[in-house]
C-alpha positions as CSV (number, residue, x, y, z in Angstrom):
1,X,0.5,11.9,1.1
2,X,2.4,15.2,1.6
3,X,-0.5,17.3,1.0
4,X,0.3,19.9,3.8
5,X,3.9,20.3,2.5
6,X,3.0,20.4,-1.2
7,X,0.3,22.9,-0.3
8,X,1.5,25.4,2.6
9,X,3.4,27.4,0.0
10,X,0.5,27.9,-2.4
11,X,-2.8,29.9,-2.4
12,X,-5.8,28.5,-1.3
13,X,-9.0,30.7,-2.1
14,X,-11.4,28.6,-0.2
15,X,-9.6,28.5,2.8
16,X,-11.8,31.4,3.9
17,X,-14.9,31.4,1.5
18,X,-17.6,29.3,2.8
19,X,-19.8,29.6,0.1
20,X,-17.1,28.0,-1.8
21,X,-16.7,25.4,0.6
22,X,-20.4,24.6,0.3
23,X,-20.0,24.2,-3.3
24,X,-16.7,22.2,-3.4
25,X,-18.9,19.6,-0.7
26,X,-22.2,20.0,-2.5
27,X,-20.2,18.9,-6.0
28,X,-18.0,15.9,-4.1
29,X,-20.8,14.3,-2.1
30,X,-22.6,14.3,-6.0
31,X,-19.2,12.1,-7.2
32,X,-19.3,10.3,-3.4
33,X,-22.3,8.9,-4.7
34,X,-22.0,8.6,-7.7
35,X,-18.5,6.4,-7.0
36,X,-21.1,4.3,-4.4
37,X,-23.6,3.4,-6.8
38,X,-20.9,2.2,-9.5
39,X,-19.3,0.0,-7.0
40,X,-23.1,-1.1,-5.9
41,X,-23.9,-2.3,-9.4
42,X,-20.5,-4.2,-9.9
43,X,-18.8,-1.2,-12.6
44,X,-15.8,-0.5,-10.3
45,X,-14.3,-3.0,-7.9
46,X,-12.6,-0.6,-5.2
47,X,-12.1,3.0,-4.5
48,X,-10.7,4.9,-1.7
49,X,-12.1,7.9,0.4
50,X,-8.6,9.5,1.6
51,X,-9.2,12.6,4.1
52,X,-6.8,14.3,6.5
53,X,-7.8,12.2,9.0
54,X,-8.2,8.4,8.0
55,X,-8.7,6.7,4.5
56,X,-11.6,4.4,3.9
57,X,-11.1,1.4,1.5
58,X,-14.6,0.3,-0.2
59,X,-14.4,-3.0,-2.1
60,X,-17.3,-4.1,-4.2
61,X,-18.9,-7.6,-3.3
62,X,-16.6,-10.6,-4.7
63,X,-13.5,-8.8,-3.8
64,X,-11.2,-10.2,-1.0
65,X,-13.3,-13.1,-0.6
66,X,-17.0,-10.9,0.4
67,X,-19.8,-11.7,-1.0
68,X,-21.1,-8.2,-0.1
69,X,-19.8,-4.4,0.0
70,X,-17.1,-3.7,2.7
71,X,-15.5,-0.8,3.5
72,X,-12.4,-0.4,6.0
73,X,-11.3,2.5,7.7
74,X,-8.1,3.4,8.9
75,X,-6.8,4.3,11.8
76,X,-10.1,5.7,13.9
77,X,-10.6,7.1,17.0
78,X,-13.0,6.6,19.8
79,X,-14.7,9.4,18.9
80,X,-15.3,8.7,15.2
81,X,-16.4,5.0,16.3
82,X,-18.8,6.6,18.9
83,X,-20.0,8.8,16.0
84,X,-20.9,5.9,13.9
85,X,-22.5,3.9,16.6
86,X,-24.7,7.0,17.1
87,X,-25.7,6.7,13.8
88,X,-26.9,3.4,13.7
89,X,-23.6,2.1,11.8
90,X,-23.2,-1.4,12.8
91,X,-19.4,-2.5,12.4
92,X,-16.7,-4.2,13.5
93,X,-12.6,-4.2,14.8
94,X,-11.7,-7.2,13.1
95,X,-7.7,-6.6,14.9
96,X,-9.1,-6.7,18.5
97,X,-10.0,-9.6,20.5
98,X,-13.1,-8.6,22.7
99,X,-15.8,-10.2,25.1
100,X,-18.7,-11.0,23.7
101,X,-20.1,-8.4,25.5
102,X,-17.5,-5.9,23.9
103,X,-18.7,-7.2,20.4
104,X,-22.1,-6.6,20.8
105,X,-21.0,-3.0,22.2
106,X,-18.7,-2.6,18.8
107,X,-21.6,-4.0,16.7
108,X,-22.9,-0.2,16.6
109,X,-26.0,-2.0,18.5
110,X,-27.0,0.7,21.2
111,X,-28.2,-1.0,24.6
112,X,-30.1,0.2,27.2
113,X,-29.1,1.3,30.6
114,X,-30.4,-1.4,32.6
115,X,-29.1,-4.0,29.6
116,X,-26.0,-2.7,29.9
117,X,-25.6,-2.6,33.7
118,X,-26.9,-5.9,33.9
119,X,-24.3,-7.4,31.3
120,X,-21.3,-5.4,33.8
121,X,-22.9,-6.9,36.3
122,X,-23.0,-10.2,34.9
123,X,-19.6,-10.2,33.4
124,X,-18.0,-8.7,36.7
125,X,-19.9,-11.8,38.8
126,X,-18.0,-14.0,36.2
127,X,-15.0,-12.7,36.7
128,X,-14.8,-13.3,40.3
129,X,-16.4,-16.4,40.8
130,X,-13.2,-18.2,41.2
131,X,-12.8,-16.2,44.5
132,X,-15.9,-17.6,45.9
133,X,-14.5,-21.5,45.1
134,X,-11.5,-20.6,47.2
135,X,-13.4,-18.8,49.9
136,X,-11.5,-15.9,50.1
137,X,-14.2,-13.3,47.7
138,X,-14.9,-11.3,51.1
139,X,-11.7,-10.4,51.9
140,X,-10.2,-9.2,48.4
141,X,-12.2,-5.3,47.2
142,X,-14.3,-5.7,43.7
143,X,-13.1,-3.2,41.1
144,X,-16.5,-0.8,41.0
145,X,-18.4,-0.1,38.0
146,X,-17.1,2.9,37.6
147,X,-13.1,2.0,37.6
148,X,-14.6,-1.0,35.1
149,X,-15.8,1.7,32.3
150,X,-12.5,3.9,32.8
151,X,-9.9,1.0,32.4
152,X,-12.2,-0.1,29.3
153,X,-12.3,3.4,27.7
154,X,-8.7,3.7,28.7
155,X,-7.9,0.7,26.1
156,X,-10.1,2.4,23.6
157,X,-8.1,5.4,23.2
158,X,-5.0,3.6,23.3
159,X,-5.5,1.6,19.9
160,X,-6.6,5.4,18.5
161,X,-4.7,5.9,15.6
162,X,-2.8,2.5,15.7
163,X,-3.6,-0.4,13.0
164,X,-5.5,-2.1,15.5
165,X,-8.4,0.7,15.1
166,X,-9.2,-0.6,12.0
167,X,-12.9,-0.6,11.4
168,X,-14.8,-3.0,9.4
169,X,-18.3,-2.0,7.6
170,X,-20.6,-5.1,5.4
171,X,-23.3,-4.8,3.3
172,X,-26.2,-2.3,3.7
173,X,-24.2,-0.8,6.5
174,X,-22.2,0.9,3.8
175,X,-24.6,3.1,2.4
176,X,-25.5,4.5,5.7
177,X,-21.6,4.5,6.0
178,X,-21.8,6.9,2.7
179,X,-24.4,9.1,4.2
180,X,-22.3,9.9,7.7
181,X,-19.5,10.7,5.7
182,X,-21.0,13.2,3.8
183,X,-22.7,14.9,6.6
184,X,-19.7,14.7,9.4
185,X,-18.5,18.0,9.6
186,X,-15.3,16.9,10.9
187,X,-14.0,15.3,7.9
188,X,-12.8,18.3,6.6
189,X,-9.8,20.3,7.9
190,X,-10.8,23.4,9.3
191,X,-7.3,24.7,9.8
192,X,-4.0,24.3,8.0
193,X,-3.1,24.1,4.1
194,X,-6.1,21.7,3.3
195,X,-8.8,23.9,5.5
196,X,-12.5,22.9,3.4
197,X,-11.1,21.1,0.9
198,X,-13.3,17.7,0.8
199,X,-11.8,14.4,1.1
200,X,-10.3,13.0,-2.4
201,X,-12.3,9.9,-4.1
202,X,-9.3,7.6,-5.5
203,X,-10.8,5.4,-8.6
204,X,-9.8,2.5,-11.1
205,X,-12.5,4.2,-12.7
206,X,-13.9,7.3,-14.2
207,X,-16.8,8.5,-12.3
208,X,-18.8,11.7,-12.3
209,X,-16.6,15.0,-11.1
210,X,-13.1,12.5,-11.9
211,X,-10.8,13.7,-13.3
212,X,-7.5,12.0,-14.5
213,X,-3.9,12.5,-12.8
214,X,-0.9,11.2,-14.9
215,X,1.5,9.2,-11.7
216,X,5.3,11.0,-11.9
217,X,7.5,9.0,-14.3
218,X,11.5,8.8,-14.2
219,X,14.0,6.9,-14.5
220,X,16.6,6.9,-11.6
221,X,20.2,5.3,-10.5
222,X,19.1,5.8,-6.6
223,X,18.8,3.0,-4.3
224,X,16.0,4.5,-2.1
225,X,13.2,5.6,-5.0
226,X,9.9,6.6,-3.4
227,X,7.7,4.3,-4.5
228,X,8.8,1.6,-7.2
229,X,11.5,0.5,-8.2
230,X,11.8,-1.8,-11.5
231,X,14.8,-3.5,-12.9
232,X,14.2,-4.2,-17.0
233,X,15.8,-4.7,-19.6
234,X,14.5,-2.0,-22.2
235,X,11.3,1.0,-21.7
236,X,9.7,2.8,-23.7
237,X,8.0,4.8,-20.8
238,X,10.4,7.2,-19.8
239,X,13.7,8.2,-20.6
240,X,15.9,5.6,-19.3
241,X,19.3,5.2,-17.7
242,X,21.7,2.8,-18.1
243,X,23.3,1.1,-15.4
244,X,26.0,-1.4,-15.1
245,X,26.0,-4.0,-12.6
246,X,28.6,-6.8,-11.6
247,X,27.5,-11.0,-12.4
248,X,29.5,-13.6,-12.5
249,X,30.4,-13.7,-15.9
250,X,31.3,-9.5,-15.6
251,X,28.6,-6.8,-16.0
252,X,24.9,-6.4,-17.5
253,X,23.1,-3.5,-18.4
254,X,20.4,-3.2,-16.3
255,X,17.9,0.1,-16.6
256,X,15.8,1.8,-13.6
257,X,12.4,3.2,-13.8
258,X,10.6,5.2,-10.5
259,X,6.9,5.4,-10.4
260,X,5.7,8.1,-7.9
261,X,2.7,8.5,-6.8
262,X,-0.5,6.8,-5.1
263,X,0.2,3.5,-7.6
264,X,-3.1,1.5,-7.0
265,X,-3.4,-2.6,-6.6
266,X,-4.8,-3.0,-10.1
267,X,-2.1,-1.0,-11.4
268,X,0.8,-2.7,-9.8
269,X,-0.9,-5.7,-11.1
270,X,-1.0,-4.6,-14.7
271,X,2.7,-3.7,-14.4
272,X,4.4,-7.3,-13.2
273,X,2.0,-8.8,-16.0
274,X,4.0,-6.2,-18.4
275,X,7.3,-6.4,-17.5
276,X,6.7,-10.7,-17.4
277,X,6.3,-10.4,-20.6
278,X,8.2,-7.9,-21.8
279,X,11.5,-9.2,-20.0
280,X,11.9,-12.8,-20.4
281,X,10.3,-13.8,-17.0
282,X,12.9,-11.5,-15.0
283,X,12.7,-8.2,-13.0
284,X,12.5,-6.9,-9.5
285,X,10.5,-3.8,-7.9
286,X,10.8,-2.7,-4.6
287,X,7.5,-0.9,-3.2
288,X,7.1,1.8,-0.4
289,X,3.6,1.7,0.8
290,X,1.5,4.7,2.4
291,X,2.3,2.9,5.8
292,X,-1.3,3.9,7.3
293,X,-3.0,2.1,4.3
294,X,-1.1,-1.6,5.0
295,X,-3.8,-2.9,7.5
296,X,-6.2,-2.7,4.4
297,X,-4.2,-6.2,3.9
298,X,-6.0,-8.1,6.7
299,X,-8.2,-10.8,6.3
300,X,-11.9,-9.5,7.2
301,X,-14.4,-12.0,7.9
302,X,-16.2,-14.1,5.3
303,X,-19.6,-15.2,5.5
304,X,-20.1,-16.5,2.2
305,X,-17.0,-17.2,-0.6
306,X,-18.3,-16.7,-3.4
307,X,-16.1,-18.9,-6.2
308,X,-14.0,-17.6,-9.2
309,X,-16.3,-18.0,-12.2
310,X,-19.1,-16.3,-10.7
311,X,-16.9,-13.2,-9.5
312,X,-15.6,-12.9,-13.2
313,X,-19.5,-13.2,-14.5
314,X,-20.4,-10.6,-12.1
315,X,-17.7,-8.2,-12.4
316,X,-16.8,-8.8,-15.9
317,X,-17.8,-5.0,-16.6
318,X,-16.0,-3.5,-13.7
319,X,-12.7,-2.0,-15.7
320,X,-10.1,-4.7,-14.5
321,X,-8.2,-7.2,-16.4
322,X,-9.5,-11.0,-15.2
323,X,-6.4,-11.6,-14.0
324,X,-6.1,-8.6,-12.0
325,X,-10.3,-9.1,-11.1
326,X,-8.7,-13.4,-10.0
327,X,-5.5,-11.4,-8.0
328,X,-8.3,-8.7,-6.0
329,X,-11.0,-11.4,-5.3
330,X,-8.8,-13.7,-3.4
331,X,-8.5,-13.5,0.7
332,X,-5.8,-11.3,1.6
333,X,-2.9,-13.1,3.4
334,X,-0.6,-10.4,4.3
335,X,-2.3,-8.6,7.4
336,X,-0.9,-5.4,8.7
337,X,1.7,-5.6,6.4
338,X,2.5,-4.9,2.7
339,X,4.1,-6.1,-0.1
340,X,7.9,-4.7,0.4
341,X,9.8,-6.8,-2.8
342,X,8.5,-8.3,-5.8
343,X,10.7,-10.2,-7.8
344,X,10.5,-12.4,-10.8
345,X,13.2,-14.7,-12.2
346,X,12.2,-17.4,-14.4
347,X,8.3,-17.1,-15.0
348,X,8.4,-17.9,-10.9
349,X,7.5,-14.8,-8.5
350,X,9.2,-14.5,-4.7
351,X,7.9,-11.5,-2.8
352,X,8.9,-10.1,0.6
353,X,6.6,-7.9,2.9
């Protein structure tokens, strides 16, 4: 978020050192793993991959309604999806609504040529056996293979970089998921401020080769904050600033608090729980979300829903509070949006995406 900006005035020393570079990659595919094999055994519920590129959401199974790992990744391009499918990677684009001969394609299922052909051929037959019924198929010119596979790659590129490239990855696929990530050369940036710095593992969690970032606190009288913006009463966070503001009766005191940085789901959680508490049932926040990360809000398809009690028993030692671990394992209802308003009056939450 910014990195290029934050960064193009400063130094970096392994811009042009590539046995640097090794090292920095050798050391962060070690916490990569490391990270994995956490959320595997149910000690961290989510973490993100974020590189220059795309960012990569892996939940552990429970969360968002799974009852196995998922990871999403967002936005892709046809060549990264082509990538994976070369791999072996079997996903899916839960935002696109395909043929079932396209789903099979996006399954990361490799056909052969004389499958393939005969599916085209198939499909194509379908598609112009309405022709035949009115008599008329010999006089109107078939679209060739060819032109077929062009219009079809055509719409491929054209959801490149869009919400809609969203790519969903289940269970085992996930680990060979982990494995192409740390041996694609092009997740790193081999030009500008961030050229061969690796990708940056966002964590609830502590995990080998972590290390922990304090989030920007200050209080603030603006109307367009960065990130978060939270009415109280009283903090003991940060220095505060009081502001008056006009009611019916005359005016309140009313105190402002800004929260910059990448402020996690768990952690904006944890913080309406607070400041429920704290201030008598009544506060507002507005949120600015990382726009590219809001598709993570979708609804991914459930196989199995695995129910409240046994997500708590399983993931009772993953670091959240249960009713954070309740709020996480839920299905999501927002889609490709995000959470814009939060705000409390009463004990009784409205929210606005």
């Amino acid at each position: 978020m910014g990195a290029d900006r934050k960064m193009s005035a400063k130094t970096s020393p392994w811009s042009n050192d590539e046995s640097l570079q090794r090292i920095l990659m050798s050391d962060w595919s070690v916490s990569f793993t490391s990270l994995y094999n956490l959320l595997k055994t149910k000690l961290c519920p989510y973490f993100y991959v974020c590189t220059y590129q795309f960012t990569i959401l892996f939940r552990a199974s429970g969360l968002a309604g799974n009852d196995v790992i998922t990871a999403l990744m967002s936005p892709t391009t046809r060549g990264i999806r082509e990538a994976m499918k070369n791999e072996g990677i079997e996903f899916s684009l839960p935002l696109v609504k395909e043929s079932g001969h396209e789903k099979k394609k996006a399954s990361g299922t490799s056909l052969g040529h004389g499958e393939e052909q005969a599916i085209s051929d198939e499909d194509e037959e379908e598609s112009f056996s309405w022709l035949e019924e009115m008599g008329v198929q010999d006089k109107i010119k078939k679209p060739d293979i060819l032109s077929i596979k062009l219009r079809k790659e055509k719409h491929e590129v054209q959801m490149d970089h869009r919400p809609e490239s969203v790519v969903l990855v289940k269970g085992t696929n996930t680990f060979t998921l982990l494995n192409f990530l740390i041996n694609c050369k092009s997740l790193i940036a081999t030009s500008g401020p961030q050229a061969g710095l690796p990708p940056t593992l966002l964590s609830p969690i502590a995990f080998r080769g972590a290390t922990m970032q304090m989030l920007k606190r200050e209080t603030s009288i603006d109307c367009l904050p960065h990130v978060a913006r939270l009415g109280i009463k009283v903090t003991t966070w940060a220095r505060s600033v009081n502001v008056k503001t006009q009611v019916v009766s005359g005016y309140k005191d009313q105190f402002s608090l800004e929260i910059t940085g990448p402020v996690m789901p768990h952690s904006l959680h944890a913080m309406t729980m607070l400041l429920g508490s704290s201030q008598s049932g009544s506060f507002s926040a507005g949120l600015y979300t990382h726009e590219p990360t809001a598709v993570f809000n979708i609804c991914p398809p459930v196989d199995k829903v695995l129910g409240k009690e046994t997500v708590r028993e399983e993931l009772a030692n993953c670091g959240l509070h249960p009713k954070t671990l309740d709020q996480l394992s839920q299905t999501p209802v927002l889609g490709k949006s995000s959470l814009r308003n939060v705000e409390m009056s009463d004990y009784l939450y409205n929210w606005r995406s």
